[in-house]
N, C-alpha and C positions, 0 to 999 in steps of 0.2 A: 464422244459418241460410243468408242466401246462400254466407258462405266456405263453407260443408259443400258447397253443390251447385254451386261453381266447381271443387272440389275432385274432384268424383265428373266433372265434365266434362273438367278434366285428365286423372286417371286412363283415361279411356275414349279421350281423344286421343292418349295416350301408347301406349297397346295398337296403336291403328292405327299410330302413327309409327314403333313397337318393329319392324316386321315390316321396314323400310328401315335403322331405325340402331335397332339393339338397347340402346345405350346410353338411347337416346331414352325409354325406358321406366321405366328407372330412375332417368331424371332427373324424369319425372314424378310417380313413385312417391314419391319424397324432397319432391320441391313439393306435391305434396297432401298428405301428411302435414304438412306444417311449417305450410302455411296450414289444412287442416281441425282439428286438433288448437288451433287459439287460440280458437275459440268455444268447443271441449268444456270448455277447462280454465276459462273464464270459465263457464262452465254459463247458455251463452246459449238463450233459446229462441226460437223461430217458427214457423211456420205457411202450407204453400205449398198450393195448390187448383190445377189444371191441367183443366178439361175434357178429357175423352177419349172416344173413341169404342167401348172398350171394355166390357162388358158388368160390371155389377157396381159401380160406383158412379164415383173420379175419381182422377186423378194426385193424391194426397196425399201429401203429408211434413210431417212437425213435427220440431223438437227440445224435449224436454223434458228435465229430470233425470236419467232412466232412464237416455236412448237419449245425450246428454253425455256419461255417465261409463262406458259401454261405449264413446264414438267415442276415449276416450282412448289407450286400449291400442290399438283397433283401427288408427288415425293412425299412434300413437308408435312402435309397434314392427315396423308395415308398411315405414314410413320407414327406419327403421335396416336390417329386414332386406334394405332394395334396394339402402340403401349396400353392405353386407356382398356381396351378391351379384354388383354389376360386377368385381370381383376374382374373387369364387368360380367363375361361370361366364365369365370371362374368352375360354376356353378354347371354347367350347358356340357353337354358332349355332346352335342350334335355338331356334326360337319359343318361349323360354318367359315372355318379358314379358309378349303379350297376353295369357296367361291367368292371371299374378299380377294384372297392373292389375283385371284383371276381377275377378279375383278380391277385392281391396282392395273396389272398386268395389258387387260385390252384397254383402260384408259391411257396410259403410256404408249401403247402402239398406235393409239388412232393418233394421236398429237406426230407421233413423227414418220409414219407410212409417208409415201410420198408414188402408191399405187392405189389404184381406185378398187383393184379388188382384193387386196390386203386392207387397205380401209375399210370396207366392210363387214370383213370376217376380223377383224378387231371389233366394229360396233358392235356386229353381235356376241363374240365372246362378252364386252362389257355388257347389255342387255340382258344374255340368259344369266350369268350372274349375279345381276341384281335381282333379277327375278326369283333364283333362288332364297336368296337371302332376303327378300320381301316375304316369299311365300312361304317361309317358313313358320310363323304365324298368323299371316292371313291370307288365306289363299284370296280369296278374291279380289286383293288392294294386288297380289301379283301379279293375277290373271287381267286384272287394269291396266298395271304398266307393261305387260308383255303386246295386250294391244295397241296400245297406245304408239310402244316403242314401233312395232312392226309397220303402225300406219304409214309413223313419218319414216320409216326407211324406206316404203317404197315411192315416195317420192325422191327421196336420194339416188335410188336405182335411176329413175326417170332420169333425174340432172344426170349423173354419172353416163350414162347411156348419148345424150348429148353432148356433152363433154369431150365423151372417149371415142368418136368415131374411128380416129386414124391408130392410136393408142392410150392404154387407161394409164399410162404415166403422166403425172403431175406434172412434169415438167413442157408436155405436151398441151397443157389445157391453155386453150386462148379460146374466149366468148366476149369480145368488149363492146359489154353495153347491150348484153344477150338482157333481157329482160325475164321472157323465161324462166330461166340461170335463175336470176335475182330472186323468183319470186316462188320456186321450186325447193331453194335455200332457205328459204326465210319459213317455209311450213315446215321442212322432213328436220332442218336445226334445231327451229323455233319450238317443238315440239321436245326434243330432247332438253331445251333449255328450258322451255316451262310458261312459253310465250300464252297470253290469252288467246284464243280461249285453246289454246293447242293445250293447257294445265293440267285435266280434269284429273290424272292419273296424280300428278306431285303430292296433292295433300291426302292420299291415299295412301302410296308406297312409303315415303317419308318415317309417318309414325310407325306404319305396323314394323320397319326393320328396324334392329338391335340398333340403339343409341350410336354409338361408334361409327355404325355405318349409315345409319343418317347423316350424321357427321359428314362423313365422306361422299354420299351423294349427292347432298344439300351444297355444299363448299367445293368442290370437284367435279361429279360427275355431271351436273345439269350443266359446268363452264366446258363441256367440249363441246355442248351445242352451239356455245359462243365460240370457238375457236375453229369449229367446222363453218361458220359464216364469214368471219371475219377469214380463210383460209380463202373462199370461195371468194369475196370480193377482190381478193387480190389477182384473181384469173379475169376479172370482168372488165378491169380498166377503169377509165374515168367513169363516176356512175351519174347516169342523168339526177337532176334537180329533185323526180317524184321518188326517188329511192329514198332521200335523206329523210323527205314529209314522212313516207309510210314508216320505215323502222324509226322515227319518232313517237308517229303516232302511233304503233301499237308499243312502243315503250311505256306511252304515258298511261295508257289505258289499262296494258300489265301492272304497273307498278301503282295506280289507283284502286284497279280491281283487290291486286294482292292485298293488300294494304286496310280492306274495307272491309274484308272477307275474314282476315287476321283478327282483328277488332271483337267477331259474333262469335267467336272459339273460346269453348273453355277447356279443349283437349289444348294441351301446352307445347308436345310437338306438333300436333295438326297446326297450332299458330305460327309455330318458328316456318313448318312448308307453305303456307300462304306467305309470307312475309318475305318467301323463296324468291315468290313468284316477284313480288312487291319488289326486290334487287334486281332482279333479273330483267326488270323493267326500265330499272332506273341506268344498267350496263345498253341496253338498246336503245334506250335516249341519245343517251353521252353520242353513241356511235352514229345517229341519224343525226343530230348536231353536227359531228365532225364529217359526217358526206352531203350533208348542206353547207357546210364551209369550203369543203373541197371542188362542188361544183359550184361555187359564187366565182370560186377565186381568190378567199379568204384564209389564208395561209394560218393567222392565229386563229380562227376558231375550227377549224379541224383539225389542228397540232393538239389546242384544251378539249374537245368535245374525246376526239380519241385516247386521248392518254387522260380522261376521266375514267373513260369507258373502262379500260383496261386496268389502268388502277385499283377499280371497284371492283373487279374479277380477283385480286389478289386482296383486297381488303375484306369483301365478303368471306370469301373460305375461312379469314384469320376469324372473325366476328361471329357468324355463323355455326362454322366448328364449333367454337365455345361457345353458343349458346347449347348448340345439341348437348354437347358432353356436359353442359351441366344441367340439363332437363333429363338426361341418362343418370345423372349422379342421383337427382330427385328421384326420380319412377325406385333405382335401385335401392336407395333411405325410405322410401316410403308404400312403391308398390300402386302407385297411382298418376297416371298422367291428368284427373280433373282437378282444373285450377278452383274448383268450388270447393274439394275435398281439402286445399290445402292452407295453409297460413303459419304464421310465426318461424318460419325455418330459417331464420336467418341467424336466432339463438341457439337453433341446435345443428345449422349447418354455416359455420361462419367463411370458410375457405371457399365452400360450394354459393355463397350468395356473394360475396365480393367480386370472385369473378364474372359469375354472371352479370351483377352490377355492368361491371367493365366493358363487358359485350352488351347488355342493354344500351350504355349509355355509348358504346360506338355505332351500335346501327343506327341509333338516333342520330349524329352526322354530329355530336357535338364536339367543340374545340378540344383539341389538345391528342383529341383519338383519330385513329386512324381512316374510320368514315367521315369526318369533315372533312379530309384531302379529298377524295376523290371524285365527293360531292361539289367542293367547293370549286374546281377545275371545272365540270359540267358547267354549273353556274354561271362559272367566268365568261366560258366558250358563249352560252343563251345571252348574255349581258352583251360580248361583242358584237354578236351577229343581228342584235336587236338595234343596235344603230347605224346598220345596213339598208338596202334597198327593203321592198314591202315581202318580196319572197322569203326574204331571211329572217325579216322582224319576225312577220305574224309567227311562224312556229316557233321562232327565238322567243315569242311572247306567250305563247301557249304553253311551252314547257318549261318556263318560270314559273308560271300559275302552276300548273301541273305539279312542279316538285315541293313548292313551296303549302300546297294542299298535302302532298304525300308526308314531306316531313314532318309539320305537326299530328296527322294521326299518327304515324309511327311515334312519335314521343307521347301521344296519348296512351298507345297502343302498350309499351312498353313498362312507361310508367304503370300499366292496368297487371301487367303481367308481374314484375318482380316485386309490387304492394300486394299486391291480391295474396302473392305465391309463400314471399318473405319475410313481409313484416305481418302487425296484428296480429291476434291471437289465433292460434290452431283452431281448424275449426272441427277436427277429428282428432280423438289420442291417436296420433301418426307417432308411433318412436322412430325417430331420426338422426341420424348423426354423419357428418362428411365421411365419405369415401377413402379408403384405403390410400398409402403414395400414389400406385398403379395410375389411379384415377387422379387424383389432384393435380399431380405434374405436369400432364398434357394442359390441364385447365391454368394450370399460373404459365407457363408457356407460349399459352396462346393469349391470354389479358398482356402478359408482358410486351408482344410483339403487338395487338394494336395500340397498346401505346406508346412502342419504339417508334412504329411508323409515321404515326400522329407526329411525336415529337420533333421526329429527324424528318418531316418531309421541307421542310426550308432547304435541307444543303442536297438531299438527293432528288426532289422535287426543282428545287431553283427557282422557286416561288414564293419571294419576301412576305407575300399580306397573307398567307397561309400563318406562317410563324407570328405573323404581329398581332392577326385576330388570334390564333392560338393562347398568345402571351396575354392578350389584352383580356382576355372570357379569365385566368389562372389568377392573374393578379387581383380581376374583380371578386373571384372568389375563396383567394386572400385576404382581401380587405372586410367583405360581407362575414367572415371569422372572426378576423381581429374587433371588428366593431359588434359582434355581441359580445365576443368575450371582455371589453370594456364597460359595455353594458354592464353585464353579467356581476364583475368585479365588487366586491362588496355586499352585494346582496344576499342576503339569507336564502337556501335553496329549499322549502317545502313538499313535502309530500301529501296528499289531501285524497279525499277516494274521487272517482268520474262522476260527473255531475250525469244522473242518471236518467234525467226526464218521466223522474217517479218509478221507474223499474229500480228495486231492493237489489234485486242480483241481475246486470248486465249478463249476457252471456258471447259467443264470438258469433252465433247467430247474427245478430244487431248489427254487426258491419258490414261492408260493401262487400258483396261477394264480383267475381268479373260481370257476372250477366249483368248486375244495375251497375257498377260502374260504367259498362260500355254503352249502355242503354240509351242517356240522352243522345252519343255520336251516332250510334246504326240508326236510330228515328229519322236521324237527316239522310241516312241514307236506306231510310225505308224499300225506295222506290227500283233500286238494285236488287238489295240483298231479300227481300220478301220474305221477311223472316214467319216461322208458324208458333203460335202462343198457345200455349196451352195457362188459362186463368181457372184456380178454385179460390172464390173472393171469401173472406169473412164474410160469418151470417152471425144473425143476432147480439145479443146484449152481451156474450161472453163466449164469444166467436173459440171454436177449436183451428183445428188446423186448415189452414191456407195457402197456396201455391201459385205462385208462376212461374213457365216453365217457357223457353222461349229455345226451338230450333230452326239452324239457318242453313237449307239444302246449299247445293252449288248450284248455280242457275244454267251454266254450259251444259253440267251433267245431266240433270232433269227436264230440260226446255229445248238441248241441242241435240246432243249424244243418246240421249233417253229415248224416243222418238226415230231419231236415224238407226239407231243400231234393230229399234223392237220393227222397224220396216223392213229391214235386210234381213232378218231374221224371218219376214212372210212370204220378203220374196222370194229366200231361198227354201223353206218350207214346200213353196210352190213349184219346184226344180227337184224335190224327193222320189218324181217315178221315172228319173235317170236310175237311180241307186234303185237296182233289183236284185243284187247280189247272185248275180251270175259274172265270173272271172270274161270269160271270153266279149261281154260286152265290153268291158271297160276296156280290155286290148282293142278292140272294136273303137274306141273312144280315143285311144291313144295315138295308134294308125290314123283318123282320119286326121287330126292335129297335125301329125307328122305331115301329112301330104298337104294340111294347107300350108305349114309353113314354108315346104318347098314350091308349093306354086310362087307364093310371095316373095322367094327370095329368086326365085328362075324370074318373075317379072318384074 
């Protein structure tokens, strides 16, 4: 417990130091990770009481279990992303240390607060800091998530407020079976975590911040919305039956939306923040599995649904991380996030496409990597509970269908992304070349651990058919080698030109760009995504130029949010001849407030 809060006191020392030597900041960043991160992985815990003058109870923090195994990711991949970052913003003098440290900073204290209004004023120090560091280049993706963030914390305030009647100490919360509770958590969390449609802000904020800290929002910061729910059911007791249905069902719905929405993007972080949401969906699965197991009575499938869930909160961050950090390495080689702009970089960035590789083919859930674990537990849990009563099947049934639809566009999805990006020819003279050490290290770092995890999860998982499907996909694709290179053996190796279809000089035009690769899968999901086309067709016997041009709004933001916000905006419009700017009125406004509140608290 002490290293955590030496660790949270470097970080805030380094923010002030960052504003005179900017480096100063990500030297702190890597030191607090290195030293906060040795008590999480020993899963040490303690217990800190500070008198305050504060109203609402005292400076408290713990570490327990829970709040350990979220400081892991949070530590581990903050750390690497400030190495990653002295090279990336090499270049940058703007202040954007103090408000990563800070930011590092208020995610570490919301995990182990154990006061409801020190949790708080942790959300929002993490909040306005990312808002910083979003709006730093675009304010209005800022101005998105500072809404956004605001919304759902005042439905936090709302729980918290019921909650803390007697005291806002944590240790004081019992609601069992508050529904409420339940369902107050699951918007003001759900919302930080990136649930549907609570999203809109994710694939906004995401790209406009510095790679790095994508990074670290993407793989970290949306998992305290998950560790602020999961914190919260632990106050509520046994959870009824309809809990388990709903954070299923907007798991599956999250993680189909994300997933489909990921597919119509040719901005290549805006995909990895949809594909957010698409995880983030697939962690609230696992978890309504495991409290549909918990309320059957079914011991294994809420043991597998939640230690999928939670798995997949530490396998995302590793996968994740490394995908941003190597769409940061691109933007940085090349200066462009359109996957249209890009192609062949896999010859001129070999470090920066293998890795990726490695993180493509982990969020894919394939053998051997670290997303097949945590996936494949989920799985197990949906498998058990389907040969249960009809309460357990159907959604046991539904969220097989469910993942099993999500998995392959994501292998669609992904396969579209690292061909499009890596192989085939440039479709722009982009001069490109891999990144600095700064930059690589964190990326071989993080490929190395999902496939540490992948490999080792038989002995720290305890789950044989993990390691034997592992082994069984490795050795088939062993053998699928060996027998070409048999093949192969002997044979003369030719080179000849592309068979042209009568074009003299191909060009890199001619190949798939993302939009028609994705094209046959969004058709089928026409009826979602409502994508807008913009067609100029060939005309005549020796047609010039010709286009299509295909954008795919977010349909929450335009249909839900679009609409509710430009309403609130008439109705408060219509509330503008309160403000006359005279002072003594608003004192006038203030007083009466006052007096009603004490009528209502005298009655």
């Amino acid at each position: 417990m002490t290293l955590v809060l030496v660790a949270v006191a470097i970080l805030l020392v380094g923010a002030v130091a960052s504003l005179a030597a900017p480096r100063a900041g990500a030297a702190a960043a890597v030191l607090a990770g290195a030293l906060g991160i040795i008590p999480a992985l020993a899963g040490a815990s303690g217990d800190v009481r500070w008198a305050w003058s504060v109203p609402g109870g005292e400076f408290h923090v713990a570490v327990d279990g829970l709040s350990a195994f979220f400081l892991i990711p949070i530590f581990g991949l903050s750390a690497l992303a400030a190495v990653y970052g002295v090279e990336y913003l090499a270049r940058d003098r703007r202040p954007t240390w103090i408000f990563y440290n800070l930011l590092v900073a208020g995610m570490v204290l919301v995990v182990i607060s154990r006061n409801a209004m020190l949790f708080l004023v942790a959300w929002e120090v993490m909040a306005l800091a990312s808002y910083f560091l979003v709006a730093r280049d675009d304010e209005p993706a800022g101005r998105t998530f500072l809404i956004a963030s605001h919304l759902g914390t005042a439905f936090l305030l709302v729980m918290f407020v019921l909650l803390g009647r007697s005291s806002l100490d944590f240790d004081s919360f019992a609601a069992s079976g508050s529904s409420l509770i339940f369902l107050l958590a699951v918007v003001g969390f759900g919302t930080k975590a990136g649930f549907v449609p609570f999203h809109v802000w994710l694939p906004e904020a995401h790209p406009a911040a510095p790679s790095h800290v994508s990074a670290v929002m993407s793989g970290v910061m949306i998992k305290t919305g998950i560790y602020g729910l999961v914190r919260t059911l632990t106050w509520l007791g046994e959870p009824p039956f309809w809990w388990g249905w709903l954070l299923a069902a907007v798991g599956a719905v999250s993680a189909l939306t994300g997933i489909v929405f990921a597919l119509a993007q040719r901005d290549l972080k805006r995909m990895l923040a949809y594909s957010s949401v698409e995880n983030v969906g697939i962690i609230a699965l696992g978890l309504g599995i495991g409290m549909i197991g918990q309320s059957a009575g079914l011991p294994a499938v809420a043991s597998l649904g939640y230690s999928g869930a939670m798995l997949h909160v530490i396998n995302h961050a590793l996968f994740k991380g490394l995908l941003f950090l190597g769409a940061g390495a691109v933007l940085h080689a090349t200066g462009t996030r359109e996957l249209e702009r890009m192609g062949g970089l896999l010859k001129r960035m070999p470090v920066t496409g293998a890795t990726f590789l490695v993180g493509a083919a982990a969020i894919c859930g394939l053998p051997a990597l670290n997303g097949f674990v945590s996936e494949f537990l989920i799985l197990t849990a949906c498998f058990h509970a389907a040969s249960g009563s009809v309460s357990t099947a159907v959604p046991a049934l539904a969220a097989i269908a469910a993942l099993a639809l999500v998995t392959g566009l994501v292998l669609a999805g992904f396969t579209r992304a690292f061909g499009v990006a890596f192989l085939g020819e440039p479709r722009t003279p982009l001069e490109a070349r891999d990144p600095g050490p700064w930059m690589r290290v964190p990326m071989l770092v993080l490929a190395a651990a999902c496939a540490a995890v992948g490999l080792g999860a038989p002995w720290f998982v305890g789950f044989r058919w993990i390691g034997i499907v592992s082994a069984a996909f490795l050795a088939l694709v062993g053998l699928l080698a060996l027998a070409r290179r048999a093949l192969l053996k002997g044979r003369p190796v030719e080179a000849a030109g592309t068979w042209d279809c009568g074009y003299v000089r191909p060009t890199a035009r001619m190949q798939y760009t993302a939009s028609s690769f994705a094209q046959p899968i969004t058709e089928m999901f026409a009826l979602m995504l409502r994508p807008r086309r913009t067609v100029k067709p060939p005309e005549g016997l020796f047609p010039g130029a010709s286009e299509l041009r295909t954008e795919t709004p977010d349909l929450c933001r335009e249909k839900l949010y679009g609409p509710l916000m430009a309403g609130v905006e008439r109705g408060l419009w219509r509330l503008r001849w309160m403000q006359q700017g005279h002072v003594h009125l608003y004192v006038l406004y203030i007083a009466l407030t006052l007096v009603i509140l004490m009528v209502w608290k005298l009655g």
